[in-house]
N, C-alpha and C positions, 0 to 999 in steps of 0.2 A: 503283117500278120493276116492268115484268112480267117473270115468268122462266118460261119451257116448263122442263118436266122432265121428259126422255123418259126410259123405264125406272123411272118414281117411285113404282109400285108395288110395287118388291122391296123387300130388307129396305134394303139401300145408301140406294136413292132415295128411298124414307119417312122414312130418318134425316134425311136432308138436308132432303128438304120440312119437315118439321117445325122444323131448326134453324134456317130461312130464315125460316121463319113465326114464332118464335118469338124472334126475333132475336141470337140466337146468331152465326150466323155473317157477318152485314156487318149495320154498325149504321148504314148509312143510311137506316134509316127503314122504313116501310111498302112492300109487296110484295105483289103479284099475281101468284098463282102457280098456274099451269095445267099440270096430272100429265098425260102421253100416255103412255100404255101399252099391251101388245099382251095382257098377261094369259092370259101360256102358261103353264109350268111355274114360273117361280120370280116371278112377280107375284101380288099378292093384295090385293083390296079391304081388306078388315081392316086389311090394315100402314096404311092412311089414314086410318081410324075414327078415333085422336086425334087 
């Protein structure tokens, strides 16, 4: 499955990216996951790093 995820570099959106990726949160399988973010005040590369 692919899934955008705008905002997925604040702390919210990294959580999630990660439990998506990590299959936490729907156990359908494998997922392609593409972070769009605007990377103002509350985005930050890092929250992605793991």
């Amino acid at each position: 499955m692919r899934i955008l995820v705008t905002g997925g570099a604040g702390f919210i959106g990294s959580e999630y990216v990660r439990g998506l990726l990590g299959g936490q949160l729907d156990g359908s399988g494998e997922h392609t996951v593409t972070v769009y973010d605007k990377l103002t005040y509350s985005g930050n590369l890092a929250n992605l790093a793991p």
